[in-house]
N, C-alpha and C positions, 0 to 999 in steps of 0.2 A: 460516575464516569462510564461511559458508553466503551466498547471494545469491539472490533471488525477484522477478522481475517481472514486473507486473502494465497490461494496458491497462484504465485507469478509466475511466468513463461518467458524464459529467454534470460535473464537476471545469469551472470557468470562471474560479477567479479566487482571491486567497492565501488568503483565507478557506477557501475549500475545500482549498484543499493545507493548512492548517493545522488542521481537522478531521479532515482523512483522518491527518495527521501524530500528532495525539493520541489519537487509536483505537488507530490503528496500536504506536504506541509501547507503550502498555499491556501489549501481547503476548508472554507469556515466551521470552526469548531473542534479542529486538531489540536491536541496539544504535546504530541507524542507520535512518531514513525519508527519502527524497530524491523528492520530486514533482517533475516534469516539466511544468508544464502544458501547454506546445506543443504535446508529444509525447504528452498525456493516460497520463501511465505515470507509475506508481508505483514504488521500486526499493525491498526491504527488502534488509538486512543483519544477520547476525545469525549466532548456534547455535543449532542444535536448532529449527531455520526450522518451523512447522506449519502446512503449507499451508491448512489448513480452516480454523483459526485466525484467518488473516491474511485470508482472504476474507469471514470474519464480520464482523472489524472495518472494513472496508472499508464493508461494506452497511451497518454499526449506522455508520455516518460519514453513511449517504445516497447512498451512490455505487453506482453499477454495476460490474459486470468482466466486461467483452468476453471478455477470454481472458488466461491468461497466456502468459508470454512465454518463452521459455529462455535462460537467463542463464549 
């Protein structure tokens, strides 16, 4: 199982981890979404993880991505 994380931008509150969480999800090959809001980090889980992918769904969520992260 593949792991991908992410620092998001804008993310303030469950709402928002729960939009980023159903974007996210959509994504072939997720099997797992875990926001952080503290930590403003997104963690995917998954095969066949595609990074472009997952940083579309992120923006089509509303959110930013500072940078990933190495997991």
């Amino acid at each position: 199982m593949e792991q991908k994380k992410y620092n998001v931008t804008g993310m303030s509150c469950e709402h928002c981890a729960a939009s980023i969480r159903e974007e996210v999800c959509e994504v072939p090959g997720v099997s797992e979404v875990v926001v952080d809001l503290a930590a403003n980090a997104v963690t995917v889980h998954g095969t066949d993880l595609d990074d472009e992918r997952l940083r579309a769904a992120i923006t089509e969520a509303g959110y930013g991505i500072a940078d990933s992260i190495a997991a």
